[in-house]
C-alpha positions as CSV (number, residue, x, y, z in Angstrom):
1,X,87.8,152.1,22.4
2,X,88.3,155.4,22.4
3,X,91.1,157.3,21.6
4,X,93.4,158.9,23.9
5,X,96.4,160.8,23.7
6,X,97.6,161.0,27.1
7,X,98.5,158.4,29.9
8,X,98.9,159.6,33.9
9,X,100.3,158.0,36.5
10,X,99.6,159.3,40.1
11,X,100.5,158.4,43.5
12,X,99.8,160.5,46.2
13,X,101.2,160.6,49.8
14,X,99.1,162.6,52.0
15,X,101.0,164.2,55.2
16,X,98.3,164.1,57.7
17,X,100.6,165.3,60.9
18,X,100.1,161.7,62.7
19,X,101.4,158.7,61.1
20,X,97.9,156.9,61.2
21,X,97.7,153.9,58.1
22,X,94.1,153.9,58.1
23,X,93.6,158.0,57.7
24,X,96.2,157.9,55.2
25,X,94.3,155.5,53.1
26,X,90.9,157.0,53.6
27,X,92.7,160.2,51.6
28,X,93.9,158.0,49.0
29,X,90.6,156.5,48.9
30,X,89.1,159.7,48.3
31,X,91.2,160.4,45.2
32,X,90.3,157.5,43.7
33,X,86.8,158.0,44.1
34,X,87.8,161.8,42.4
35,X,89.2,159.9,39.4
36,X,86.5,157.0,39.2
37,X,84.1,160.0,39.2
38,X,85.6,161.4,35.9
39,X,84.1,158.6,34.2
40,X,87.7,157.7,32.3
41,X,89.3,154.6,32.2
42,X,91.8,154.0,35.0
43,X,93.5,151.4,37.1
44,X,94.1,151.3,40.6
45,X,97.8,149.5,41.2
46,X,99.5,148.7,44.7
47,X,101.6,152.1,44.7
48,X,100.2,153.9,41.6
49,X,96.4,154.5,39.6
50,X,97.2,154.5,36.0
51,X,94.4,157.2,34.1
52,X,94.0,157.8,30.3
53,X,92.4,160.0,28.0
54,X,92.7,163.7,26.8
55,X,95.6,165.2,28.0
56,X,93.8,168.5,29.1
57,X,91.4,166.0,30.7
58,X,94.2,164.4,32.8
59,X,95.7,167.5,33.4
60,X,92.4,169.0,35.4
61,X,92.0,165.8,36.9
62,X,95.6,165.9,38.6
63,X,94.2,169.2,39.8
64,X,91.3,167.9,41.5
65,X,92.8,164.9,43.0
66,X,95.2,167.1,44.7
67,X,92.6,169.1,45.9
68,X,90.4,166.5,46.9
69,X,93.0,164.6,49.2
70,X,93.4,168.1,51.2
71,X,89.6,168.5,51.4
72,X,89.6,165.1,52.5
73,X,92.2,165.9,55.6
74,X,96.2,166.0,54.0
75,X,97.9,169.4,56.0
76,X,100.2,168.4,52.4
77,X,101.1,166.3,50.3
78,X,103.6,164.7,48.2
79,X,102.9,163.2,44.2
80,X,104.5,161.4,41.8
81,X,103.5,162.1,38.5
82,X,104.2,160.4,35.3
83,X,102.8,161.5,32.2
84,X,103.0,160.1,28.6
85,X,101.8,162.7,25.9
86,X,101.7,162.2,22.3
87,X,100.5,165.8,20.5
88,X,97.8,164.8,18.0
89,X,98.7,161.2,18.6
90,X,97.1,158.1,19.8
91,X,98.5,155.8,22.4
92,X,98.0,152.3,23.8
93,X,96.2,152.1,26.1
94,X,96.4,150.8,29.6
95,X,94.6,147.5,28.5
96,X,96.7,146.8,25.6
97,X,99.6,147.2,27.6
98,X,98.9,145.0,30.5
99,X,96.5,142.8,29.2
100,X,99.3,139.7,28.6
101,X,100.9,140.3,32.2
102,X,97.4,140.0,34.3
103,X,96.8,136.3,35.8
């Protein structure tokens, strides 16, 4: 496995201007297919997608997914962001943490 030193967290609420569900998931959609298309490892959860790696990595990715849900139709948009950094350090990762809890 490799080694990563950063974990992100990202959920993203497009504002589309129309309360439409199914556009509002078709953005979301997008942004996942922006982070399955950097080739790390990620997880997509009910309210959240889970992405490791290099930190600087994460960081441009975050860029692009917020760009890539206005591309993809948001007039804005509102993200939660957690991020777990460890400088030089290496971090569980999203496997070893969830692996026991999955059924």
């Amino acid at each position: 496995m490799k080694k990563i030193n950063a974990a992100l967290a990202l959920q993203v609420l497009p504002r589309l201007g129309t309360e439409d569900q199914e556009a509002s998931f078709a953005v979301i959609d997008r942004v996942i297919e922006e982070i399955a298309a950097s080739g790390l490892h990620y997880e997509v959860g009910a309210f959240e997608t889970t992405v490791e790696g290099d930190f600087a990595e994460l960081m441009s990715l975050l860029q692009r997914c917020l760009e890539t849900a206005v591309v993809a139709g948001a007039k804005s948009l509102l993200s939660h962001v957690k991020i777990h950094y460890a400088p030089g350090g290496e971090l569980p990762g999203i496997d070893e943490k969830t692996a026991k809890h999955r059924h």
